[in-house]
C-alpha positions in Angstrom: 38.4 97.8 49.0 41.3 95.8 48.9 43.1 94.4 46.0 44.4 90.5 46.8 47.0 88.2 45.2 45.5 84.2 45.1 47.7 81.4 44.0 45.2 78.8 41.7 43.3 76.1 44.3 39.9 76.8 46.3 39.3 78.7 49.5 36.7 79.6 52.1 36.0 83.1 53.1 34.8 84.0 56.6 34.6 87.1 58.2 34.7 88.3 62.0 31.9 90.7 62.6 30.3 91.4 65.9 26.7 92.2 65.8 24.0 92.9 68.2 21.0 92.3 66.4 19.5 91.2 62.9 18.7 94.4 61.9 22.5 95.4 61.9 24.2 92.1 61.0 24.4 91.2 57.2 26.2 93.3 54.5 28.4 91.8 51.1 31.7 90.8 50.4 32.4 91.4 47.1 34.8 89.3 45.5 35.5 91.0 42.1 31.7 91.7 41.1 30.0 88.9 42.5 28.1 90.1 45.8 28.3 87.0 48.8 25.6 88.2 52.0 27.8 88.1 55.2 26.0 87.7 58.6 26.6 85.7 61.5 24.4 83.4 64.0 20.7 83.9 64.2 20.3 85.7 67.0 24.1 87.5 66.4 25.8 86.4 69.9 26.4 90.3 70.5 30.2 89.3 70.9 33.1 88.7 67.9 32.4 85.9 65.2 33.4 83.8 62.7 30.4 83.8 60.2 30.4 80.1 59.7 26.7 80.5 59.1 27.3 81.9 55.6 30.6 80.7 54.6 32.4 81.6 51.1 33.5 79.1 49.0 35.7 80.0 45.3 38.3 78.9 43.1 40.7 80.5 41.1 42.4 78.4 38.1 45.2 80.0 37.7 46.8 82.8 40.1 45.2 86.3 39.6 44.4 89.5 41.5 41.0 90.2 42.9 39.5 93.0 44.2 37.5 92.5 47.9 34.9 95.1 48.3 32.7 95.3 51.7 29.6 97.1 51.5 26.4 97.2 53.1 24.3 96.7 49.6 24.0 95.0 46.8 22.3 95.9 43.9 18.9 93.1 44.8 19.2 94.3 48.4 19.6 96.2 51.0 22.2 95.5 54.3 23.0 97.0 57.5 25.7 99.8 58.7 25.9 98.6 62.4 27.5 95.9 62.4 31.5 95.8 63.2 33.7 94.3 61.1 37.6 92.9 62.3 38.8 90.7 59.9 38.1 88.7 56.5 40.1 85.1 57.0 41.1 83.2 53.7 41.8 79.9 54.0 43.6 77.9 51.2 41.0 74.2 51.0 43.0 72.5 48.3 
């Protein structure tokens, strides 16, 4: 968990994850309490990734702190543990 200071405007989320298969690819980024299922290409390319497949999409109206939880599970259903995760990239749309 990591606690993360946005300025008001919209953003995409993506995150680099390297997976092998599908049983070991998804898993949630929580952004406060909403859960967002993370997973890259179908078949994973077994390398590093940008998960484009499942991007992220939020806005914030006025500039607040909000806490980024990753986690294999949500509370509706179940992800994986194998996967490996680099980075989460936050990109500022308007």
């Amino acid at each position: 968990q990591v606690k993360v200071k946005f300025p008001a405007g919209t953003y995409e989320c993506l995150v680099s994850e390297k997976a092998y298969d599908n049983e070991h690819a998804p898993f949630y980024v929580y952004l406060d309490n909403v859960p967002y299922r993370v997973y890259p290409s179908d078949p994973p390319l077994g390398s590093w990734e940008l998960t484009t497949r499942v991007p992220i999409y939020f806005t914030i109206e006025e500039p607040r702190t909000i806490l980024i939880t990753v986690q294999a599970n949500s509370e509706k259903k179940a992800g994986a543990t194998g996967m490996m995760l680099d980075y989460i990239q936050f990109v500022k749309r308007k």
